[in-house]
C-alpha positions, -999 to +999 in steps of 0.1 A: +508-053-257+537-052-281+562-027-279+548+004-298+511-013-304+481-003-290+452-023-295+418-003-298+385-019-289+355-002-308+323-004-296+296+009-319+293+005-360+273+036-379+280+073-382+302+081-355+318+041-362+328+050-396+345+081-387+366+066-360+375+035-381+388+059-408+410+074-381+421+047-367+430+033-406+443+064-415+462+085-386+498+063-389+496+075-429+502+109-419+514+109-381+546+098-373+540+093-335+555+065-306+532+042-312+509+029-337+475+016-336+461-018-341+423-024-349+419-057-331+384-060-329+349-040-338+316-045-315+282-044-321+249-058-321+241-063-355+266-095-365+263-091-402+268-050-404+294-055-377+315-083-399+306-055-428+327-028-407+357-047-401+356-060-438+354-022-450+379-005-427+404-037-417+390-045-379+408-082-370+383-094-353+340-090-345+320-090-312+283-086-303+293-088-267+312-051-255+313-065-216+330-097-231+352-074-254+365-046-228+378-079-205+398-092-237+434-090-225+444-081-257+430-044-258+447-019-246+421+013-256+385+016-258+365+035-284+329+043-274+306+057-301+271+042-287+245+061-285+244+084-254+230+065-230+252+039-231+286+057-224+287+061-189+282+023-185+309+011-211+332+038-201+329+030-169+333-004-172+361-009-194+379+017-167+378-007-146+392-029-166+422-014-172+416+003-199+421+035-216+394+054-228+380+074-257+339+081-258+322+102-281+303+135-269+282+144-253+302+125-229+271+112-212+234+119-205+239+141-172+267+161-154+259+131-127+266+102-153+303+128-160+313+132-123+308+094-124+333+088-152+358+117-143+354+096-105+363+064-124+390+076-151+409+096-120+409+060-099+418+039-129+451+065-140+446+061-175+444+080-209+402+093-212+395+116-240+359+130-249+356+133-294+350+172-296+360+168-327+358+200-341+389+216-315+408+198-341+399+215-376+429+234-382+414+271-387+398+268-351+430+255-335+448+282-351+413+307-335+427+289-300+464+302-308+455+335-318+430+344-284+460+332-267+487+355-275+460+380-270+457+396-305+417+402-300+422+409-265+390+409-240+365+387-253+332+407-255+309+386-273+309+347-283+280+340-308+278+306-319+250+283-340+250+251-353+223+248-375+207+215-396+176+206-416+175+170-418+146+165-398+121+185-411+098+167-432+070+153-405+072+121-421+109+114-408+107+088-381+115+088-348+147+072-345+172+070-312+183+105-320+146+117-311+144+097-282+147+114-246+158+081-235+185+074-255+198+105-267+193+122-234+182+151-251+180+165-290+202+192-312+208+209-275+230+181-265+240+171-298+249+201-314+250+232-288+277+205-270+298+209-299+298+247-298+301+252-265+329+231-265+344+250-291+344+286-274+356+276-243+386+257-259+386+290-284+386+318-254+397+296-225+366+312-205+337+289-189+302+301-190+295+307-159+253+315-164+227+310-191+189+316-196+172+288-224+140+282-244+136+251-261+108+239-285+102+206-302+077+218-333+068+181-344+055+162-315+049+128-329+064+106-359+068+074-374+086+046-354+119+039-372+154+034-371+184+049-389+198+032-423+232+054-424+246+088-417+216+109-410+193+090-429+162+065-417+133+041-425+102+043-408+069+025-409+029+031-404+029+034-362+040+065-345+054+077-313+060+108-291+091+130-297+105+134-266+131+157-273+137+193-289+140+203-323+157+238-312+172+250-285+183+288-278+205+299-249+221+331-240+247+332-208+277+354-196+315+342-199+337+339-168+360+369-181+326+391-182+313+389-218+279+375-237+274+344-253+253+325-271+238+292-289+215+282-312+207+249-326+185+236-346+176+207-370+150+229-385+166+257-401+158+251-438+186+254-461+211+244-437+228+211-438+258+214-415+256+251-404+281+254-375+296+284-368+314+307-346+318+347-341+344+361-314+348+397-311+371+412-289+385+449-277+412+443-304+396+425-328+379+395-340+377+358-354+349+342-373+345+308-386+321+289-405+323+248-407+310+244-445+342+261-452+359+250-427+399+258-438+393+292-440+393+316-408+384+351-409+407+376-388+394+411-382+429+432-369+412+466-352+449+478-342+455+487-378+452+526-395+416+529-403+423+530-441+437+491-438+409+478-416+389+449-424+384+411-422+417+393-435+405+353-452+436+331-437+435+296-458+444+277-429+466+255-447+500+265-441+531+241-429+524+258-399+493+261-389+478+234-363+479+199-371+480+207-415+518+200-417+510+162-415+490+164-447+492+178-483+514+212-495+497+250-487+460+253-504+451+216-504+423+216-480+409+189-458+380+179-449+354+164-415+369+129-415+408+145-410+395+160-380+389+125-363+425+117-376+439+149-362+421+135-324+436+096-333+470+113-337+471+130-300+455+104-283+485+082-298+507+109-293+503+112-253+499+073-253+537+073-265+553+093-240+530+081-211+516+112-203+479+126-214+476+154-184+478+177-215+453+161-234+421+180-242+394+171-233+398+146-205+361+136-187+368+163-161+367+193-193+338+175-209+319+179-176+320+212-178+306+215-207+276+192-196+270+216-168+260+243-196+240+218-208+225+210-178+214+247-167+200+252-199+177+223-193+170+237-160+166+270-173+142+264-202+120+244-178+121+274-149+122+300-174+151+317-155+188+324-155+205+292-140+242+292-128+267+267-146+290+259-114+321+265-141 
């Protein structure tokens, strides 16, 4: 490794690929941090659409082989954005190989498959970081800042959704996404992960109980594969969905309040619909993703007359992360947020220290033991405890 290099690995070439290789391409444009990196080499199975990714976002070099690829002595960080099911495995793996790890969320299938890697990244010593993404939008990191110096005071009530509509028509086929097997489970995992995550880095509480109900409304669909982004082709032959297409979940937060989740990938109308309401004894935050530099800030300590919900453009010199960027009131958007994750990764790389950095595989498990209970829950049709 050269003196202020480090040489990232990625395995794994659509959605989640792109994002990262922007990141990767982007963060040293705007961050000035100890060390820079260098996007030695891309893996994945398809050889042509994997020589297309490095083309497109400057990779060195190709692999179809990720066992041969996290060996390479010449990579110093490895990027997982497989599908679910693969993560453990490659994280694992590459681990063991000396080498510093970032994976994707949900960090794996099972809060067994987590313990696993937390086992594995504690014996190894190095960097591992889980993609929650969305801790890094600016307005929510600025949420984070204000729960902490206690302007809302006790947390009563977390409500959050994340709703989508992209599977709806019956016709859409069953791609991995829709795939117990692969995806370990549907929008639950895939999209309540994302906003648990977000209100216990937003409250610093765990949920400590829930009680779920899951449904999957279409129960068979074409066989097919996705084309890019969120998009697919399917053919004439169909298959079982063996996941949900909604999943609801109430639970109680360690500091005594009520929270709780909703997603869904059949809300009509709704293409990215993530969102998150906090109110608290002294006030509140709200936050919605489609609009995602703006956070609402409700102040209850104010005279009556001057009460109501202030719109802060999170935009400010300032405010988390946006300093790196453009002047007050030019707003970013989803792929800055991977840039904003690239940048701390690189950051705690530099000084040889990531005990700070958020979330390690031991923080992600916890989140996958919410998961889990709800899984158990909806099956038992009871309240489950967390273990957070």
């Amino acid at each position: 490794m050269a003196s202020g290099e480090i040489r990232v690995a990625l395995i794994g070439t659509k959605f989640m690929g792109k994002a990262h290789s922007n990141a990767w391409a982007q963060v040293a444009h705007f961050f000035n941090r100890p060390v820079k990196p260098v996007m030695q080499v891309v893996c994945g199975r398809d050889p042509a659409g994997t020589q297309a990714m490095a083309d497109t976002w400057g990779w060195q070099e190709t692999s179809t082989d990720w066992r041969e690829t996290i060996q390479r002595d010449d990579i110093d960080l490895v990027d997982v954005c497989t599908p679910n099911n693969n993560h453990a495995e490659i994280s694992i793996a590459a681990l063991k190989a000396g080498k510093h790890v970032a994976c994707e969320k949900p960090l794996a299938m099972n809060t067994q498959e987590c313990d696993a890697m937390t086992k594995a990244a504690k014996a190894s010593k190095k960097l591992n970081f889980t993609w929650y993404n969305y801790r890094r939008v600016p307005a929510l990191a600025l949420a984070r800042q204000l729960v902490k110096e206690g302007r809302i005071g006790r947390v009563y009530h977390v409500r959050c959704i994340y709703l989508q509509s992209w599977i709806m028509d019956p016709k859409f086929p069953l791609v991995w996404r829709l795939q117990g097997a692969v995806a370990g489970s549907g929008p639950h995992g895939d999209l309540n992960a994302h906003i648990i995550d977000a209100a216990r880095f937003i409250t610093g509480e765990e949920v400590s109980e829930v009680s779920a109900a899951f449904e999957t409304f279409i129960k068979e669909r074409p066989l097919g594969a996705m084309t890019g982004g969120l998009s697919a082709k399917g053919g004439s032959k169909k298959g079982k969905v063996t996941v949900e297409d909604a999943a609801l979940l109430i639970g109680r937060l360690s500091g005594g309040g009520l929270c709780s989740f909703e997603a869904t990938r059949f809300a009509q109308g709704r293409k990215n619909g993530n969102g998150i309401e906090i109110n608290g004894e002294k006030g509140a935050l709200r936050f919605e993703f489609e609009d995602m530099n703006r956070l609402k800030y409700y102040d209850a300590s104010r005279p009556s007359y001057l009460q109501g919900w202030t719109d802060i453009l999170a935009t400010e010199a300032n405010h988390p992360y946006f300093g790196a960027y453009w002047p007050a009131g030019h707003i970013i958007g989803y792929e800055h947020t991977f840039i904003n994750g690239a940048a701390d990764i690189l950051e705690a790389l530099g000084k040889d220290d990531w005990s700070n950095l958020k979330p390690d595989f031991a923080d992600s498990t916890k989140t996958q033991r919410v998961l889990d209970a709800a899984v158990k829950s909806a099956k038992s049709r009871s309240w489950v405890k967390t273990g957070c």
